[in-house]
TINUZA-398047 format. One record per residue (C-alpha): y, z, x; residue in three letters. Coordinates in steps of 0.1 Angstrom, whole numbers, padded with zeros to 4 digits, always signed. Each point is the difference from the previous one (the first is absolute). Layout:
YZXAla...
END
This chain:
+1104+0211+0776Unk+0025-0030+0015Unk-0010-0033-0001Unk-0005+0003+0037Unk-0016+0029+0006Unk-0033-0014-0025Unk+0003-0034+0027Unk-0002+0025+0029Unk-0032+0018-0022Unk-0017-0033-0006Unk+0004-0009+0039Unk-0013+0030+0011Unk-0031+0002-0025Unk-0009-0036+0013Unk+0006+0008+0031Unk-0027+0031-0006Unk-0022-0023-0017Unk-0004-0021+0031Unk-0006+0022+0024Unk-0026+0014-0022Unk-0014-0038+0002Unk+0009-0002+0039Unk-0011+0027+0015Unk-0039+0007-0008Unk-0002-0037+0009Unk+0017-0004+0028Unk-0013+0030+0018Unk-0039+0003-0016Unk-0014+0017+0024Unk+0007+0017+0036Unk+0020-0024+0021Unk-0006-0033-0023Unk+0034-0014-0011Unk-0002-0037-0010Unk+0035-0017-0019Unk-0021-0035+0005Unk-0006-0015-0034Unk-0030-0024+0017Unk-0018+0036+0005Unk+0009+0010-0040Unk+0027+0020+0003Unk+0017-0007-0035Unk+0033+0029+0001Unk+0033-0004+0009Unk+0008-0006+0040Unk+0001+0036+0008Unk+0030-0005+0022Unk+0021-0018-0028Unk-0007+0029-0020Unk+0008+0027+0025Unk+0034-0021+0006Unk+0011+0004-0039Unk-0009+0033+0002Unk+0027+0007+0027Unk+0029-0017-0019Unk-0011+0025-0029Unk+0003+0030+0019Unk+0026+0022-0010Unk+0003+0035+0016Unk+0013+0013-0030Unk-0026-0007-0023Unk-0017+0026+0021Unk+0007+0033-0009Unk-0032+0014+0002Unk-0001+0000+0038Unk+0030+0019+0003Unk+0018+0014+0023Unk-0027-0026+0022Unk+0013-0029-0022Unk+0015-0023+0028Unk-0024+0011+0029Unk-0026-0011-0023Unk+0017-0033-0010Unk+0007-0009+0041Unk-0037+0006+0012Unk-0010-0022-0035Unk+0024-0024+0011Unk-0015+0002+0040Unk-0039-0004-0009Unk+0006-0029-0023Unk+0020-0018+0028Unk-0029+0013+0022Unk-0024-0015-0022Unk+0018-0036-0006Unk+0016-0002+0037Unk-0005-0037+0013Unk-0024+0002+0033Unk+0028-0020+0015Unk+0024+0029-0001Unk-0018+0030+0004Unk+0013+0007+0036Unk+0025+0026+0012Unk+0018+0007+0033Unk-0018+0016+0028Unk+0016+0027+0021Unk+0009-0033+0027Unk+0012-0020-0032Unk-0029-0020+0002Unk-0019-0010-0034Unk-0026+0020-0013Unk-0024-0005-0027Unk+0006+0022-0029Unk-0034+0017-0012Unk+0012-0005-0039Unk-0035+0001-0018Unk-0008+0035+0018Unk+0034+0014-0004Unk-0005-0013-0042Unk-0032+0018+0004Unk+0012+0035+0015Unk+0033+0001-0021Unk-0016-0013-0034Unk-0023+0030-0002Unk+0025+0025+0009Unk+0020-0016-0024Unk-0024-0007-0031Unk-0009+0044+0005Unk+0038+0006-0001Unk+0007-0016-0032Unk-0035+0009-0017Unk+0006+0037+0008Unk+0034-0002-0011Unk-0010-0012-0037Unk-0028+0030-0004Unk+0011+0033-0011Unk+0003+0023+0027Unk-0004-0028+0028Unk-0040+0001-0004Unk-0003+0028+0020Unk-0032+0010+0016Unk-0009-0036-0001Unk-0003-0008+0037Unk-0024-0032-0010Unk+0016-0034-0007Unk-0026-0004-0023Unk+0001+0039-0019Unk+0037-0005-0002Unk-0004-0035-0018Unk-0026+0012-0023Unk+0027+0033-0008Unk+0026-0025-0008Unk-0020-0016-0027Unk-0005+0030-0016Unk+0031+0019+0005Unk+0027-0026+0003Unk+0028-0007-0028Unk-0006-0038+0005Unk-0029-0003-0020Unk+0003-0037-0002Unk+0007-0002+0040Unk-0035+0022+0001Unk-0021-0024-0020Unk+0015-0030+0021Unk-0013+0022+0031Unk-0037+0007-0019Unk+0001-0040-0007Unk+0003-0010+0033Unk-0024+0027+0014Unk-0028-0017-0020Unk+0006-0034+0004Unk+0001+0004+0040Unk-0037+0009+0002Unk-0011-0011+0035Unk-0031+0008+0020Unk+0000+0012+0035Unk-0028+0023+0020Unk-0023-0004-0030Unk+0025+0019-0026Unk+0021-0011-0024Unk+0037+0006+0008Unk+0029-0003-0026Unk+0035-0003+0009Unk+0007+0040+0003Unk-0032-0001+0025Unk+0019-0026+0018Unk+0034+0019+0005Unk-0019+0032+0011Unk-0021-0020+0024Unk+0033-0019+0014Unk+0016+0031+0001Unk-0023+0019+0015Unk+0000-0028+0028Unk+0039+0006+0002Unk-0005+0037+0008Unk-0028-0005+0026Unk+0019-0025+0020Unk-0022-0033-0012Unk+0023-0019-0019Unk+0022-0014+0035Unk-0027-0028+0000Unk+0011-0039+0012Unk-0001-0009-0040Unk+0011+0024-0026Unk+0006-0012-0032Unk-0002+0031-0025Unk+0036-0003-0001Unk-0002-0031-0023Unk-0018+0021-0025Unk+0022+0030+0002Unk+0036-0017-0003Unk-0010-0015-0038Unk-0016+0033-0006Unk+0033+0018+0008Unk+0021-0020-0021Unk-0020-0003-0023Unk+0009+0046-0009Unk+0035-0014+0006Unk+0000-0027-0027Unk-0016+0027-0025Unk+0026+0025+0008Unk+0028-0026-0005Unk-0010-0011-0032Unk-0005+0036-0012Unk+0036+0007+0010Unk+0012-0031-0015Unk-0020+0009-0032Unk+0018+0034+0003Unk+0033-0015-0006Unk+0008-0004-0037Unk
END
C-alpha cells in the first residue's frame, strides 16, 4: 500500500468519523437541524464536512455500484449541491426567462431518498428483494450486507437518534420509513422540507465506506 493511498485511507476514516459525530446531532429528531454552537451543537459545520467529502469523491473508488457507478456519483453530486445551495442562488429560468425560485430543500428531499434506496439495495446481496419498506430493507442490510463495519455505523446511529413523536419512540430507521412513506403519499412537497439535510451525510457516508474498502483492496 503507497504512501498515498494510506493518506487517502486516513481522510476517508476521519471523514467517517465525523459524520458519525455530525449527523445524530445535527439532525436529532424529525425536522430539528441546529449547526449553532450557542444551542450546543459541538460537531463539525455539517456543510464544511459535506464540501471535503466532494473533493474526495472519486468515481472509481466505486466499483460496487457498477455498471450505476457514475449515475450514482452525479445524483450524490446534485443532492449535496441541493443541500449546501446559497438561498441567494437557488433560482432558475422561467419559460418567459424570468427568475424563478429553485425549490432545493424539497428537490434534496425527493432525490436523497431515491438515492440513499439505490445505493443501500445495491450493497445487499440480491438487491434486498421483497423489501418494499425503507425500514425492512435497512434492517436486511445489517444483517446481510458485506460491510459489516458500514452496518454497525448504520445500527450506531439508529440508537443514538431516539426521538419521540405521537407518544412512541422513533429511531432513525422509523424516521426514514415515516419520511418515506410521506414521499410516496404526496406529503413531503410542504413550504419547508429539510429531510434532505439528513439524507445527503447519510449517502455519503455508504460511499466513504465503500471507498475505503476499495482502497483497502489495493495491496
Amino acid at each position: 500500500m503507497t504512501e498515498s493511498t494510506e493518506e487517502a485511507i486516513d481522510q476517508i476514516e476521519r471523514l467517517i468519523r465525523q459524520a458519525l459525530d455530525i449527523i445524530p446531532n445535527f439532525t436529532s429528531g424529525r425536522g430539528s437541524f441546529s449547526n449553532v454552537p450557542e444551542l450546543g451543537y459541538k460537531a463539525r459545520h455539517p456543510a464544511d464536512w459535506q464540501r471535503e467529502f466532494l473533493e474526495v469523491l472519486n468515481p472509481q473508488l466505486l466499483g460496487a455500484f457498477k455498471p450505476d457507478t457514475n449515475d450514482i456519483v452525479t445524483l450524490v453530486e446534485l443532492v449535496n449541491f441541493w443541500t449546501l445551495v446559497s438561498p441567494s442562488f437557488q433560482v432558475f429560468p422561467a419559460r418567459n426567462g424570468s427568475p424563478k425560485l429553485l425549490p432545493a430543500e424539497t428537490l434534496s428531499t425527493i432525490l436523497g431518498y431515491a438515492l440513499l434506496e439505490m445505493v443501500v439495495r445495491k450493497l445487499v446481496p440480491g438487491g434486498g428483494r421483497g423489501k418494499n419498506s425503507l425500514e425492512r430493507l435497512l434492517r436486511h442490510f445489517e444483517k446481510r450486507t458485506s460491510f459489516r463495519e458500514l452496518a454497525g455505523n448504520l445500527a450506531s446511529l439508529k440508537s443514538a437518534m431516539l426521538y419521540q413523536e405521537g407518544g412512541k419512540t422513533i429511531d432513525l430507521y422509523n424516521r426514514l420509513r415515516i419520511g418515506r412513506n410521506l414521499l410516496l403519499h404526496g406529503n413531503v412537497l410542504r413550504t419547508h422540507e429539510g429531510e434532505g439535510l439528513l439524507l445527503a451525510p447519510l449517502i455519503d457516508l455508504i460511499l466513504l465506506h465503500v471507498m475505503r474498502y476499495e482502497l483497502q483492496s489495493v495491496q
